[in-house]
C-alpha positions as CSV (number, residue, x, y, z in Angstrom):
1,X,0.6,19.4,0.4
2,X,3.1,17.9,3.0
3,X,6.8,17.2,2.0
4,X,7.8,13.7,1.2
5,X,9.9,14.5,4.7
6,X,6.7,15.6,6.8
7,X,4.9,12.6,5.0
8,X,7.9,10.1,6.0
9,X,7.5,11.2,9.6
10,X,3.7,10.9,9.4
11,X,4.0,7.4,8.6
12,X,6.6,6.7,11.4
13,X,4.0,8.2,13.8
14,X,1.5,5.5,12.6
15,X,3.5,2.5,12.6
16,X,2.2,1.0,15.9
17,X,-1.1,3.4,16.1
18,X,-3.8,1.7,17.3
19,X,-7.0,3.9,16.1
20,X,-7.2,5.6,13.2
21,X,-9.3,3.8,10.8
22,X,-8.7,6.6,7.4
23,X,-6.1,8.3,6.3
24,X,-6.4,10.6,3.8
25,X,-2.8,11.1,2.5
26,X,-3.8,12.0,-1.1
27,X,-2.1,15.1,-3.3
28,X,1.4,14.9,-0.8
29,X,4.8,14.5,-2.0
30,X,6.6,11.0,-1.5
31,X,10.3,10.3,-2.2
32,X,11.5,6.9,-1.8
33,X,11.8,7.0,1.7
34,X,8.5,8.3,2.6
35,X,7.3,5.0,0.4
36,X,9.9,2.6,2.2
37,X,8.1,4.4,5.6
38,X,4.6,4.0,4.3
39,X,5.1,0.0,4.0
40,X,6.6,-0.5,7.3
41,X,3.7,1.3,8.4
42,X,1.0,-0.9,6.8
43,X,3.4,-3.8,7.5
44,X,2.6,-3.1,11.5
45,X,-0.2,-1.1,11.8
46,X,-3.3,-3.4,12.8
47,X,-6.0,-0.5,12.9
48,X,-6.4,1.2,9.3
49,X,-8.9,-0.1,7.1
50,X,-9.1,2.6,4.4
51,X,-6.1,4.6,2.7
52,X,-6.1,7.1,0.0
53,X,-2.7,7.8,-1.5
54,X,-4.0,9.4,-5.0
55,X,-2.5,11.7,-6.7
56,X,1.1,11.0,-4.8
57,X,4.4,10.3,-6.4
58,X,4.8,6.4,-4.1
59,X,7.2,3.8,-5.0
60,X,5.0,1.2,-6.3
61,X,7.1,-1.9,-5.2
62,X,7.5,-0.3,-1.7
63,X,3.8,0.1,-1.3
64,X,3.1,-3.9,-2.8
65,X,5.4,-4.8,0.2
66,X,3.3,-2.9,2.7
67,X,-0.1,-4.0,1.5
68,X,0.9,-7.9,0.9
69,X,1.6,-7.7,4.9
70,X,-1.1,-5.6,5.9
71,X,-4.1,-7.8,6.9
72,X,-6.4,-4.5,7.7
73,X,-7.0,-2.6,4.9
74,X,-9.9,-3.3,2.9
75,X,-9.8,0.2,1.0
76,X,-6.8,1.9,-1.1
77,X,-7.3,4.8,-3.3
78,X,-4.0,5.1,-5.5
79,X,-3.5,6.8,-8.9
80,X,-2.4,3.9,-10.7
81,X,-3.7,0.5,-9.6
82,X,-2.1,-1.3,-12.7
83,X,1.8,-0.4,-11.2
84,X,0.8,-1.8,-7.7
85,X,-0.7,-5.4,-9.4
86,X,2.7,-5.3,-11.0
87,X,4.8,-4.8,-8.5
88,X,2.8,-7.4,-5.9
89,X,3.1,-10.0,-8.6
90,X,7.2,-9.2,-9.0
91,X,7.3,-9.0,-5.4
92,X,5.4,-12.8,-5.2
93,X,8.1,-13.9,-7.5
94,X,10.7,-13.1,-5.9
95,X,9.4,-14.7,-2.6
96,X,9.0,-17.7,-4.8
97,X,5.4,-18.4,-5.4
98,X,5.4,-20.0,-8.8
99,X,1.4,-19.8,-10.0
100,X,0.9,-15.5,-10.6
101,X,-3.0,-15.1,-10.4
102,X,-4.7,-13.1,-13.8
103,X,-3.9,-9.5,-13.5
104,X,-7.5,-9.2,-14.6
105,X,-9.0,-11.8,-11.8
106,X,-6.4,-9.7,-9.7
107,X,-8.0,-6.9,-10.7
108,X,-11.4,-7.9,-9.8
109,X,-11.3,-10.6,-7.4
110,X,-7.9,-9.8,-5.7
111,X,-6.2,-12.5,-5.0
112,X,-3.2,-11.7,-4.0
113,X,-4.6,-10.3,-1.0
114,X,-6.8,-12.7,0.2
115,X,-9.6,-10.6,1.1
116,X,-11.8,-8.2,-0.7
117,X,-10.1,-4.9,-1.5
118,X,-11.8,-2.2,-2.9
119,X,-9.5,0.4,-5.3
């Protein structure tokens, strides 16, 4: 697998990408800055619509903040969905939205998103 530096830098490269549609990023090594890297990226990048991070160490709270901005994606793959509703729904109360949607509807339906997004 790549390096949490090598993944950092991947994500960098990607920021204003226009054509990739998948990544496959899964089984790499992320440190807190690769994370912090991987939400600016889905923060700017207006092309990817699928992204598999399983099986890699992310920040869960960094990754929220990249997918509550992305308005692309409509696939993620992650190890641990439950850590990334959490964090979204800390992250939404933090930015002060008072009424936190079901985990479970969340789950399911989510919400929080605003579009369908397949885990």
């Amino acid at each position: 697998g790549l390096t949490p530096q090598s993944c950092a830098s991947v994500f960098k490269a990607l920021k204003h990408n226009s054509s990739l549609k998948k990544l496959d990023m899964s089984d790499n090594e992320f440190d807190q800055e690769a994370s912090e890297h991987l939400a600016d990226m889905l923060s700017f990048n207006c092309s990817l619509t699928e992204l598999d991070i399983e099986m890699c160490d992310y920040e869960p709270k960094a990754l929220a903040r990249g997918l509550l901005h992305n308005t692309t994606l409509n696939k993620v793959t992650v190890w641990s969905k439950k850590s990334i509703i959490a964090a979204v729904m800390d992250l939404r109360k933090e930015e002060g939205h008072t009424q936190q949607p079901d985990p479970e509807v969340v789950r399911c339906e989510n919400v929080l998103f605003r579009r369908p997004l397949q885990w």
